[in-house]
FIRO-211653 format. One record per residue (C-alpha): residue in one letter; y, z, x. Coordinates in nm, 3 decimals. Each point is the difference from the previous one (the first is absolute). Layout:
REM FIRO-211653
@residu->A c2->Y c3->Z c1->X
...
//
This chain:
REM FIRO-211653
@residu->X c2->0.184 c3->-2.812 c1->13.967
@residu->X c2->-0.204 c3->0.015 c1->0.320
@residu->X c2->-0.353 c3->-0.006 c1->0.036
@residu->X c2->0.016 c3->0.404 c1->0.150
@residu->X c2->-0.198 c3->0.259 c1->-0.150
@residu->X c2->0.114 c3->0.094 c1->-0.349
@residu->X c2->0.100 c3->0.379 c1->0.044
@residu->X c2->-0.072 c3->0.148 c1->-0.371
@residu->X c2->-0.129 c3->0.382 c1->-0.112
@residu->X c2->-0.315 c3->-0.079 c1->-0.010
@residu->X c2->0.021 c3->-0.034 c1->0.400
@residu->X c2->0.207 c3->0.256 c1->0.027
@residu->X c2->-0.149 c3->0.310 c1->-0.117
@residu->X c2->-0.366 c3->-0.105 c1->-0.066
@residu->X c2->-0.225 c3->0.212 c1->0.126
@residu->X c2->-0.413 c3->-0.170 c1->-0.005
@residu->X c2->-0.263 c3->0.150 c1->-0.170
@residu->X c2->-0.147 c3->0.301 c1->0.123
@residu->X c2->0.271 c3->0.038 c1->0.251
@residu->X c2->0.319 c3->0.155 c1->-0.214
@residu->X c2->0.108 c3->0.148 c1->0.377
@residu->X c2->0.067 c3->-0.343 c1->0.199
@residu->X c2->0.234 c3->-0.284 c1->-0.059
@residu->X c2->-0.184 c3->-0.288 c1->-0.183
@residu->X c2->-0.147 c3->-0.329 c1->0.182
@residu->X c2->0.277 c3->-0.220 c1->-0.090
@residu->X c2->0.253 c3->0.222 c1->0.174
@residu->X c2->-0.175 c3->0.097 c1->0.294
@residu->X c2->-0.121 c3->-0.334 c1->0.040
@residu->X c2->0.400 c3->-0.093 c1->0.034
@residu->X c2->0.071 c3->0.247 c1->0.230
@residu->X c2->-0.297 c3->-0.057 c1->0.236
@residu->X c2->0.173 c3->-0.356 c1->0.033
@residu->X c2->0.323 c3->0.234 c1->0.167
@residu->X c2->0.237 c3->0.186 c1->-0.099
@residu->X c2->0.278 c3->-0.245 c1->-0.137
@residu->X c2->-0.111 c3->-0.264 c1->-0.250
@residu->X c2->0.172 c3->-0.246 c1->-0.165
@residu->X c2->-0.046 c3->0.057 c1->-0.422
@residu->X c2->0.074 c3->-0.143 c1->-0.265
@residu->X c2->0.108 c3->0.192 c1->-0.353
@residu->X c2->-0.087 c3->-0.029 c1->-0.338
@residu->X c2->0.286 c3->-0.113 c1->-0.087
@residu->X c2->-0.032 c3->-0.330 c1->0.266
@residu->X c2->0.263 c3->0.162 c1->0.225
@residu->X c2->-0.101 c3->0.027 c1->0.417
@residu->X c2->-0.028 c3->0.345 c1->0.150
@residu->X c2->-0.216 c3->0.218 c1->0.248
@residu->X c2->-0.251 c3->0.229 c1->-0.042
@residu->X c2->-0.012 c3->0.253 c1->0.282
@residu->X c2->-0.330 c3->0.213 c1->0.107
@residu->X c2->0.027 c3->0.115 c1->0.339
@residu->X c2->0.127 c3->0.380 c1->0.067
@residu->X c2->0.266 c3->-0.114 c1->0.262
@residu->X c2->0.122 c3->-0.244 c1->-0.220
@residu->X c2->0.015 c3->0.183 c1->-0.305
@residu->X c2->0.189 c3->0.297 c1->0.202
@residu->X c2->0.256 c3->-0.290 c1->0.122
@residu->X c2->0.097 c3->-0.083 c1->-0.363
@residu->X c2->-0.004 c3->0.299 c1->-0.151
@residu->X c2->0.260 c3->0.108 c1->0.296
@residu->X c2->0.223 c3->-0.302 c1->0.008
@residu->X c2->0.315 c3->0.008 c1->-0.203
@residu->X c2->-0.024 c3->-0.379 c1->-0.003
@residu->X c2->-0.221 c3->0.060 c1->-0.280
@residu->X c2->0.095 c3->0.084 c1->-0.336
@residu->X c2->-0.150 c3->0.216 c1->-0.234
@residu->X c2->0.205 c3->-0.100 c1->-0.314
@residu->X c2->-0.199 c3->-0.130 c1->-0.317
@residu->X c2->0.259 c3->-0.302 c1->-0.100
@residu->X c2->-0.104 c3->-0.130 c1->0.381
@residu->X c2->-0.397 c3->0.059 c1->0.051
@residu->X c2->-0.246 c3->-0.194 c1->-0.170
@residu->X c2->-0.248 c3->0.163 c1->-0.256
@residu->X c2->-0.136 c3->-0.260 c1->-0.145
@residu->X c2->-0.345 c3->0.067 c1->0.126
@residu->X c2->-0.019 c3->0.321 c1->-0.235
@residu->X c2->0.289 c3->-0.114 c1->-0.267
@residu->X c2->-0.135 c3->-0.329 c1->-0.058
@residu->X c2->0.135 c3->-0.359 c1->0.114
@residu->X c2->0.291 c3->0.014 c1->-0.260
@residu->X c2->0.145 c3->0.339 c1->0.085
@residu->X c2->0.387 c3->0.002 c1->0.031
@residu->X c2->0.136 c3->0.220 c1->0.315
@residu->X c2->0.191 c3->0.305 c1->-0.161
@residu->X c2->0.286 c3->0.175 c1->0.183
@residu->X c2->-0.109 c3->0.335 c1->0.112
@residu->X c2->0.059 c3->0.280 c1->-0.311
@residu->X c2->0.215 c3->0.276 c1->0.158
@residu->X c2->-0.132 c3->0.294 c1->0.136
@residu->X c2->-0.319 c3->-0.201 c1->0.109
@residu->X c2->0.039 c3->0.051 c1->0.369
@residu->X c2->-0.313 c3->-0.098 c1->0.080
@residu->X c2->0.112 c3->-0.388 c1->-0.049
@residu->X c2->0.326 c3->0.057 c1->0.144
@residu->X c2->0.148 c3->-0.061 c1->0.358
@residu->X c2->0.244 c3->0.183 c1->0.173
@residu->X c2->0.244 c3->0.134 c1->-0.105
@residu->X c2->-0.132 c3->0.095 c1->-0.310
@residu->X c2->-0.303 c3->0.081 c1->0.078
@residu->X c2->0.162 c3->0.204 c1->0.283
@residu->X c2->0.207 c3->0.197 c1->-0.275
@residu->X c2->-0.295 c3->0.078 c1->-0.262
@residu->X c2->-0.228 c3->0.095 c1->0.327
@residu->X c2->0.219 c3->0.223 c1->0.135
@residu->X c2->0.065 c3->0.177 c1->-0.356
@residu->X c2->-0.355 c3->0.069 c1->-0.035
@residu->X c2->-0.093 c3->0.104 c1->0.358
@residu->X c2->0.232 c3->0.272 c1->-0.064
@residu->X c2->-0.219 c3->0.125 c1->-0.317
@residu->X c2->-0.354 c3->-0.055 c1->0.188
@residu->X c2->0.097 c3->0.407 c1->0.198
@residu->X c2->-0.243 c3->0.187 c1->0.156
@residu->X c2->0.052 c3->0.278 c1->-0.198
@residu->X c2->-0.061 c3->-0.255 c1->-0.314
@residu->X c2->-0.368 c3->-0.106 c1->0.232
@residu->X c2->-0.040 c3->0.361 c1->0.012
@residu->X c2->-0.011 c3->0.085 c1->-0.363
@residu->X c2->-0.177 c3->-0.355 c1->-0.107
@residu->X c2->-0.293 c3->0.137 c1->0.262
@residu->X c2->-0.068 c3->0.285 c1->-0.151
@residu->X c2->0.024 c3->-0.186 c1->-0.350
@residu->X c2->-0.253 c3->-0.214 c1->0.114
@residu->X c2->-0.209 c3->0.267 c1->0.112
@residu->X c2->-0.025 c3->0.169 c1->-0.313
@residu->X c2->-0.017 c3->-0.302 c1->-0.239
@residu->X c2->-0.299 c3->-0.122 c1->0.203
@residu->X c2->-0.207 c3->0.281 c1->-0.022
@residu->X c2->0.084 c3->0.065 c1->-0.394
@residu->X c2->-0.131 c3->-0.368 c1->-0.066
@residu->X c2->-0.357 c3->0.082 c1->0.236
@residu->X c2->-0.045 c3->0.264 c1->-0.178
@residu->X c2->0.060 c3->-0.179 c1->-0.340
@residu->X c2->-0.306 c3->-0.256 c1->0.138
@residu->X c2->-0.181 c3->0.263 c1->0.081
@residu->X c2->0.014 c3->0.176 c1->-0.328
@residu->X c2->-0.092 c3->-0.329 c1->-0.165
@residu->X c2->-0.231 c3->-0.103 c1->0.253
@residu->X c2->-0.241 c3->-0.104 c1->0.161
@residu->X c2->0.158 c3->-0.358 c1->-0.012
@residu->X c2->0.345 c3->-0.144 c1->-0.057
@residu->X c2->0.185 c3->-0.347 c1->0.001
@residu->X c2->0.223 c3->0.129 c1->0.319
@residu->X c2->0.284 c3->-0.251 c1->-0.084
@residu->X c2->0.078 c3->0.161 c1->-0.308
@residu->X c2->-0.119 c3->0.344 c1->0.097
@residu->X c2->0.131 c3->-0.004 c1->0.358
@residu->X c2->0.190 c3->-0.273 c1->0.143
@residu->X c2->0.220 c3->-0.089 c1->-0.265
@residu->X c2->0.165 c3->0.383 c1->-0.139
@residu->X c2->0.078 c3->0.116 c1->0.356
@residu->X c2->0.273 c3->-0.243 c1->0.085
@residu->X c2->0.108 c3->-0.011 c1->-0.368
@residu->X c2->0.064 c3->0.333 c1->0.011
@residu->X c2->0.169 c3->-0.006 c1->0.353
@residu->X c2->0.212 c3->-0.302 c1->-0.114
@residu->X c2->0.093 c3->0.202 c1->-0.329
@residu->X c2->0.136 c3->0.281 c1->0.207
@residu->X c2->0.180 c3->-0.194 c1->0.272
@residu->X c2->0.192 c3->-0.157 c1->-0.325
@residu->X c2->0.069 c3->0.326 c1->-0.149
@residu->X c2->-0.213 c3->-0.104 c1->-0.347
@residu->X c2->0.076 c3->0.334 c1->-0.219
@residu->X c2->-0.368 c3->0.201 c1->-0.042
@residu->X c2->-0.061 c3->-0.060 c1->-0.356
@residu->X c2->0.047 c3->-0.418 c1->0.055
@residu->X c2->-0.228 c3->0.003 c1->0.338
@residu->X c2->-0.329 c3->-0.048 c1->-0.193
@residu->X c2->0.122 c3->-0.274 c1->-0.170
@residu->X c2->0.223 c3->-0.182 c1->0.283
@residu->X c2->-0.354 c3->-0.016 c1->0.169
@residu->X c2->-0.182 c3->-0.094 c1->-0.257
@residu->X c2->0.222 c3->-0.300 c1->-0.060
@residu->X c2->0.039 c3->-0.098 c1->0.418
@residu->X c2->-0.339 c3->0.011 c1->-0.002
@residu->X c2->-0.106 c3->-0.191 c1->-0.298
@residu->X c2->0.285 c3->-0.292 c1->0.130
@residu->X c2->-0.164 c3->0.002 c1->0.347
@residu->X c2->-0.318 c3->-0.055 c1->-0.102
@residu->X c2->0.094 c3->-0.287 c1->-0.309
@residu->X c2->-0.162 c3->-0.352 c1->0.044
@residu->X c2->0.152 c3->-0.095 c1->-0.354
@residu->X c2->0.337 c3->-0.170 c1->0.030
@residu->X c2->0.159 c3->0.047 c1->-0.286
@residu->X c2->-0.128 c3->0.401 c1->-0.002
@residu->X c2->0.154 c3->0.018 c1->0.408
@residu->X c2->0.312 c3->-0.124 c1->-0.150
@residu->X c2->0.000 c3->0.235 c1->-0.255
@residu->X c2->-0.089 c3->0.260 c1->0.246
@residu->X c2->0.289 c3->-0.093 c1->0.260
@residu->X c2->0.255 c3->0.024 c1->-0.305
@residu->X c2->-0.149 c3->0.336 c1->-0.061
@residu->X c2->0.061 c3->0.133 c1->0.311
@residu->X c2->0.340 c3->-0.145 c1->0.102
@residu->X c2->0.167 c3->0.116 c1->-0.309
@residu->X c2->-0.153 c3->0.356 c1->0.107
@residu->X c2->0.190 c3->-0.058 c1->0.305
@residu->X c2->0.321 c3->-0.063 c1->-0.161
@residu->X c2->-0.023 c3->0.304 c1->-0.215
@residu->X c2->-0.132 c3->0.186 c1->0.329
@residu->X c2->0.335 c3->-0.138 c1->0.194
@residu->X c2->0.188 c3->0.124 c1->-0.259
@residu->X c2->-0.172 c3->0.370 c1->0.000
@residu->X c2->0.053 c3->-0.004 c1->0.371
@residu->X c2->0.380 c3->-0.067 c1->-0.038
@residu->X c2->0.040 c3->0.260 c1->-0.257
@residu->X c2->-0.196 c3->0.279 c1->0.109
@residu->X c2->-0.133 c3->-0.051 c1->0.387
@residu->X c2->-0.272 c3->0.186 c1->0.067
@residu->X c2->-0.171 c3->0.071 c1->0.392
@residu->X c2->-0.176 c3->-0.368 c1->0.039
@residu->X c2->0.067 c3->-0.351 c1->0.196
@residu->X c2->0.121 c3->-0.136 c1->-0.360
@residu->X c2->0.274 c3->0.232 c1->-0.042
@residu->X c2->0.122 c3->0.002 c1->0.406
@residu->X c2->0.024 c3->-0.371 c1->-0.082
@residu->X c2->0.200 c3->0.011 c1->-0.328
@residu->X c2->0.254 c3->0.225 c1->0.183
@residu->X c2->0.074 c3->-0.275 c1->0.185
@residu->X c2->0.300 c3->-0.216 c1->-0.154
@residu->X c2->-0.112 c3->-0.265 c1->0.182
@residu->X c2->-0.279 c3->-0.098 c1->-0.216
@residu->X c2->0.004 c3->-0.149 c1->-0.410
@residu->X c2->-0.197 c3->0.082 c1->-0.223
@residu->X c2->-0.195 c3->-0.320 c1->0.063
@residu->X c2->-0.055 c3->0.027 c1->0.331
@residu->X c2->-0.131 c3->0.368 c1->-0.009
@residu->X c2->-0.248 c3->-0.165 c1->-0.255
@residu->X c2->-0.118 c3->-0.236 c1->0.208
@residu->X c2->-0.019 c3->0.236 c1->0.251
@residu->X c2->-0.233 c3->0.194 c1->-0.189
@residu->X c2->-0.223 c3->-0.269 c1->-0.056
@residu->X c2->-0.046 c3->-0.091 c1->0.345
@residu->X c2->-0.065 c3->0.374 c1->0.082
@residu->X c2->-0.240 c3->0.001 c1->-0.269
@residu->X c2->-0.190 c3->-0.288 c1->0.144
@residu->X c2->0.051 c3->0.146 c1->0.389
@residu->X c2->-0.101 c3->0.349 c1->-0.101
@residu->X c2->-0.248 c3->-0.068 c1->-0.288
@residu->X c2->-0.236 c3->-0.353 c1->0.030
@residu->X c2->-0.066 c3->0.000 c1->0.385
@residu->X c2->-0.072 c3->0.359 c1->0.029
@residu->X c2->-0.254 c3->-0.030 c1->-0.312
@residu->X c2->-0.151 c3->-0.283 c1->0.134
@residu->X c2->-0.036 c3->0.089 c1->0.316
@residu->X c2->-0.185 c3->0.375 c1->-0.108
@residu->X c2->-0.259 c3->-0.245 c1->-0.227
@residu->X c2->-0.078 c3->-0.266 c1->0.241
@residu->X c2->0.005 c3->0.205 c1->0.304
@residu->X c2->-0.233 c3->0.207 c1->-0.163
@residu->X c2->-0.235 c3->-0.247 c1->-0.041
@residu->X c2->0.020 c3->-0.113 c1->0.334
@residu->X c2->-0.117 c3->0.303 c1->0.169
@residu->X c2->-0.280 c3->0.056 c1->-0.314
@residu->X c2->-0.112 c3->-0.380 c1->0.171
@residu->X c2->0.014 c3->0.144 c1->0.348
@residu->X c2->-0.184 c3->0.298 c1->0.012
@residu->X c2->0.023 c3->0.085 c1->0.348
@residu->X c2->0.358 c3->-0.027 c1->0.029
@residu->X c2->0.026 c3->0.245 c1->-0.279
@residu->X c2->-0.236 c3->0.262 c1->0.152
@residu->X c2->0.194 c3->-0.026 c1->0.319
@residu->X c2->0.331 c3->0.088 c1->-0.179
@residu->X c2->-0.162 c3->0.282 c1->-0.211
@residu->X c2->-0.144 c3->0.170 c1->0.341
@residu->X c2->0.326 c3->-0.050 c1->0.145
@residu->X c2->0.302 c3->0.069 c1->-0.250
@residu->X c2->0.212 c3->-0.068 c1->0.351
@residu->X c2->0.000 c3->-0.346 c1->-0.022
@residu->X c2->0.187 c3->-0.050 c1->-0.365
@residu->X c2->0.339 c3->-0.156 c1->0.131
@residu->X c2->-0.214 c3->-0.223 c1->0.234
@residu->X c2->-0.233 c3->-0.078 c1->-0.309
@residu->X c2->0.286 c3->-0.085 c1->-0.243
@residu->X c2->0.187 c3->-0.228 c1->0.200
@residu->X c2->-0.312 c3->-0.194 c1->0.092
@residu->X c2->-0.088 c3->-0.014 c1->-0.404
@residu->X c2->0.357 c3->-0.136 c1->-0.013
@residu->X c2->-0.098 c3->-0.269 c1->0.289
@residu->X c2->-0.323 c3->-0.091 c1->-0.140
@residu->X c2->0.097 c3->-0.043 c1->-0.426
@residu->X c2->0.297 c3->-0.119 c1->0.048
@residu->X c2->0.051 c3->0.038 c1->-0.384
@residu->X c2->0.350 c3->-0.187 c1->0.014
@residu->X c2->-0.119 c3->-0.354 c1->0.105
@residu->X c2->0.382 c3->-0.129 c1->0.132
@residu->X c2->0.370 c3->-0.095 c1->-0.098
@residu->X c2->0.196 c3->-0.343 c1->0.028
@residu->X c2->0.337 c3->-0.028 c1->0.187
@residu->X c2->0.186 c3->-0.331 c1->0.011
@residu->X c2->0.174 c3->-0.102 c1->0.345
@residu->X c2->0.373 c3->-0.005 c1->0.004
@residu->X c2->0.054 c3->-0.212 c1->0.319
@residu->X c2->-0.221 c3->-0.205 c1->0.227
@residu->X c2->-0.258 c3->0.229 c1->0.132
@residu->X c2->-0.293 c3->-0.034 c1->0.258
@residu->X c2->-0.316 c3->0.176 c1->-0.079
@residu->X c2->-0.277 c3->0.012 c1->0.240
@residu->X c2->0.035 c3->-0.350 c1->0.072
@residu->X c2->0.133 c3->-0.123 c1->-0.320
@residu->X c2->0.312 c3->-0.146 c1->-0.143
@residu->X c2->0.086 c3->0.181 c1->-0.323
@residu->X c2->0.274 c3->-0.158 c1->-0.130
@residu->X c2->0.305 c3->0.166 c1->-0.244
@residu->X c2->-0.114 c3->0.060 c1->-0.360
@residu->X c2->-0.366 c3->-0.004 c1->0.039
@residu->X c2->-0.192 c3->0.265 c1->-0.085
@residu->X c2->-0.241 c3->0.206 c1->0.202
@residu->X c2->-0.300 c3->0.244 c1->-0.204
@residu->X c2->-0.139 c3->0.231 c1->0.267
@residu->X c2->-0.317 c3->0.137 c1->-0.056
@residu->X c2->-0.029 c3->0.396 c1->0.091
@residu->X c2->-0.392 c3->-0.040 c1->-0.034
@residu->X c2->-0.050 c3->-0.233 c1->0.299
@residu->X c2->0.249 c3->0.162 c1->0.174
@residu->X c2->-0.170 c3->0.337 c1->0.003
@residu->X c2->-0.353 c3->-0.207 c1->0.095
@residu->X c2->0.145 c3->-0.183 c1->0.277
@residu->X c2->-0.228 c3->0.020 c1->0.308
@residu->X c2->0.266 c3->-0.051 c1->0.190
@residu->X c2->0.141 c3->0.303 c1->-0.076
@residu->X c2->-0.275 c3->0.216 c1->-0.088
@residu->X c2->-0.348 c3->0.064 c1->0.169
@residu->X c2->-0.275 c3->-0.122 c1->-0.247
@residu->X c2->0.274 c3->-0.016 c1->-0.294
@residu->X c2->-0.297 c3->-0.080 c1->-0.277
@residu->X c2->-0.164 c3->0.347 c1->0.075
@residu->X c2->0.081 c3->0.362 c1->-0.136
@residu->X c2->0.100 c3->0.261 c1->0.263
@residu->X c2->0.154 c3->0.249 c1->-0.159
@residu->X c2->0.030 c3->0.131 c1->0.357
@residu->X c2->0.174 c3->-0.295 c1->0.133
@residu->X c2->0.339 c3->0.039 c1->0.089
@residu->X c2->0.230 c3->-0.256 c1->-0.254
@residu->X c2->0.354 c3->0.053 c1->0.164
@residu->X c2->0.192 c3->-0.318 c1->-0.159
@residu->X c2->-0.209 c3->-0.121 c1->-0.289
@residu->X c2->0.151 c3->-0.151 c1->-0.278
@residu->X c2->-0.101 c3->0.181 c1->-0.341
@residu->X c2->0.370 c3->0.100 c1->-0.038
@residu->X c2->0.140 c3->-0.299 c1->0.128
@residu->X c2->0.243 c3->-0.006 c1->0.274
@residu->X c2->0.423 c3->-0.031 c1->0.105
@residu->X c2->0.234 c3->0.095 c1->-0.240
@residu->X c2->-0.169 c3->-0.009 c1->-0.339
@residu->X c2->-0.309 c3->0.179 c1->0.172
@residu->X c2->-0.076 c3->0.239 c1->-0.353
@residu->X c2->0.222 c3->0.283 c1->-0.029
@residu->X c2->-0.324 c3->0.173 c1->-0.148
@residu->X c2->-0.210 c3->0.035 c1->0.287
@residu->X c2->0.015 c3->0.355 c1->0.106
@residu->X c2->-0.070 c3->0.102 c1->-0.403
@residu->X c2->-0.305 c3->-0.252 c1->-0.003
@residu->X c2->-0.092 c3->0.153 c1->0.297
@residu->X c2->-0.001 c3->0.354 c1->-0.090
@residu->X c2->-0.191 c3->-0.049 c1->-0.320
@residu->X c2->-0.240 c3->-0.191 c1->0.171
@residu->X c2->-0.062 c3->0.238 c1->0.272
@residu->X c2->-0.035 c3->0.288 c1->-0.324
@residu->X c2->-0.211 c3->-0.182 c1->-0.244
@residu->X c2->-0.254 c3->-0.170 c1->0.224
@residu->X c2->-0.100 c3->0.340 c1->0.206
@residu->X c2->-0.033 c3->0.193 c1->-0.341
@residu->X c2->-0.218 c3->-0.262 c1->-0.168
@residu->X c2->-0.238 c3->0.042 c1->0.292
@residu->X c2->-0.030 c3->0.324 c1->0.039
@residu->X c2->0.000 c3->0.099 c1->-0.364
@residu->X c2->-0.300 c3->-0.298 c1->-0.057
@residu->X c2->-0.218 c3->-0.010 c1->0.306
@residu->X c2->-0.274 c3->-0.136 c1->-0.225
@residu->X c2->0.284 c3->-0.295 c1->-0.187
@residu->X c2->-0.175 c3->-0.317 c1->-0.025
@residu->X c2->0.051 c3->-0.349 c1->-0.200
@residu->X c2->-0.115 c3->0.002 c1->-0.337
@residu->X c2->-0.088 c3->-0.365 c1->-0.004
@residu->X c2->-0.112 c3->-0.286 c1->0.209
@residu->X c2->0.297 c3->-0.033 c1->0.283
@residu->X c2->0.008 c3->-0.415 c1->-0.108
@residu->X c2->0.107 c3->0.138 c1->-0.359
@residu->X c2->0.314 c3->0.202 c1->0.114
@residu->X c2->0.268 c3->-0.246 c1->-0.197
@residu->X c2->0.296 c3->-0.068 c1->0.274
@residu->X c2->0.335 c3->-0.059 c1->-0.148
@residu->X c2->0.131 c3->-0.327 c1->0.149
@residu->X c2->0.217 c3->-0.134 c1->-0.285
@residu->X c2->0.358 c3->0.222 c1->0.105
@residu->X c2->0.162 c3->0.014 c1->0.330
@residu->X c2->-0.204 c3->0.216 c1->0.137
@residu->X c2->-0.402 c3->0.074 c1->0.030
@residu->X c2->-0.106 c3->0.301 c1->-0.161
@residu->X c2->-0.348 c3->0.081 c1->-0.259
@residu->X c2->0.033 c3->0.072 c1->-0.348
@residu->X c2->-0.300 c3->0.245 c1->-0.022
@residu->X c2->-0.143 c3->0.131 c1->0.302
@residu->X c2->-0.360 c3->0.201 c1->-0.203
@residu->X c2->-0.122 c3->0.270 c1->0.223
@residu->X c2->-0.232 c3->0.280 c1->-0.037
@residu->X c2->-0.081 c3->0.336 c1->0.227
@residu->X c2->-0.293 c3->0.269 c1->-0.035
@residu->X c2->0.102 c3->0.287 c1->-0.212
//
């Protein structure tokens, strides 16, 4: 073992006290030393920890890098005695090419823009039926629950063709498993949920209906356990950053006032306003490749087999790259941040996080004017124990 920075969690997804927006000290510290360091993992194994936007861009693009989970090195969030797994099937997301090629291009096809179409105006309604529901119970509400959470559940439910009369409990169980610290109960949960996918791949087979589920399982191409899979990571794409992002981003604009009056005077500037929340949270702290070859990295040697974590945080606060990267501007144009990562496993998701983003934000304002935090901002709780930041209450209040 070297005498390099241990790379663990903690490092990697902290975020300090009264500042649940920024990366933590320990990482930023890391990358203000440039943006290639030499780490070393939990598990006593050498790697490299990349910060710098350029960088991160480089690795994300280079097929010299692999993506698959027997090869990259999790031991800083699976422990020092984690054994490398081979990649289930239909989990494209830590697959290379070709495979990940052949489940990409199956559901690109289902992602049409007459599918976007139809999910907008979803959206649309669903949002305004759950402000009115805080408004009828209002003034006040915890907006994860009330908010932030059912919109994407609901989106997600449709987008997997859940039948009507199981939608209330799909999302009830999603969201319960989301929000779990209990390990034993999140295992129970995960069971849950993927033998609702099996019996869901098995409706879809049977009787397809108009949905990305059943465009998929027309496709002989796929098993059973790879549509599964597939579900799962659609749940996690469609559901958990989407919710997170509505709770936390919410909270950043309730902390900067004058950012938020600016977008309420000027309902113009949403796209501009939602990629720059995407720059500034950067609610999906990184990923981890592992080099297949020799490779040179600005100025360093990264040899075969070693793995490289790049963090998405830094990346999207690189100075380099960004004017002032540590202040909000939700007019500031954000062309080539990170929040959805970048190359060929850049999220298939996007445009749908996007558009419910550039719904639900807009209608929260203007149906609130007068929404306000219900409680000391230092006392939000920030969810830092998952893969990605989020709150698990977000109390707010608003004049009757």
């Amino acid at each position: 073992m070297s005498d390099s920075p241990i790379l663990d969690k903690d490092l990697f997804i902290e975020r300090d006290p009264g500042r649940p927006f920024a990366p933590g000290t320990g990482i930023t510290r890391l990358a203000a030393a440039g943006p290639v360091t030499r780490v070393t993992y939990a598990d006593g194994a050498d790697g490299w920890l990349v910060t710098g936007h350029a960088a991160t861009r480089a690795v994300l693009a280079d097929p010299r890098f692999s993506a698959r989970a027997d090869l990259v090195n999790i031991s800083a969030s699976a422990g020092p005695d984690y054994e490398p797994q081979p990649t289930p099937p239909g989990m494209f997301i830590q697959s290379d090419p070709p495979e990940h090629t052949r489940y990409r291009h199956l559901l690109t096809g289902e992602f049409t823009v007459r599918r976007m179409r139809l999910l907008n105006a979803l959206i649309e309604r669903v949002t305004a039926e759950h402000l009115d529901a805080m408004a009828a119970d209002g003034p006040g509400a915890d907006l994860v629950t009330a908010f932030a959470y059912p919109i994407p559940a609901l989106v997600i439910s449709e987008l997997l063709g859940v039948r009507p009369e199981e939608q209330q409990q799909f999302q009830h169980r999603i969201t319960a498993m989301m929000s779990e610290t209990d390990p034993e109960r999140l295992q129970a949960g995960y069971l849950a949920t993927a033998a609702y996918m099996g019996e869901l791949v098995a409706a879809k087979r049977s009787h397809p209906t108009d949905d990305v589920f059943s465009g998929l399982a027309a496709s002989d191409e796929l098993s059973d356990e790879e549509l599964g899979n597939i579900g799962f990571l659609l749940l996690g794409a469609g559901f958990e950053t989407t919710a997170n992002m509505l709770s936390l981003g919410t909270l950043c604009l309730l902390r900067h006032p004058e950012q938020l009056a600016d977008w309420r005077a000027d309902p113009g500037m949403t796209d501009n306003a939602v990629e720059e929340l995407l720059r500034y949270l950067s609610i999906a702290p990184g990923t981890i490749r592992a080099a297949l070859e020799d490779v040179e990295l600005e100025g360093q040697l990264i040899r075969q087999g070693e793995s490289v974590t790049v963090s998405i945080t830094t990346g999207n606060r690189d100075a380099a790259r960004f004017d002032d990267p540590d202040t909000l501007d939700l007019r500031r144009k954000t062309g080539g941040h990170l929040a959805f990562g970048h190359g060929v496993h850049q999220c298939l998701g996007q445009q749908l996080a996007r558009v419910e983003m550039r719904v639900a934000f807009p209608a929260l304002l203007h149906r609130f004017p007068s929404l306000r935090l219900a409680v000391d901002p230092d006392d939000v709780p920030v969810k830092t124990d998952g893969s990605i930041v989020g709150l698990r209450s977000l109390p707010v209040t608003w004049d009757d």
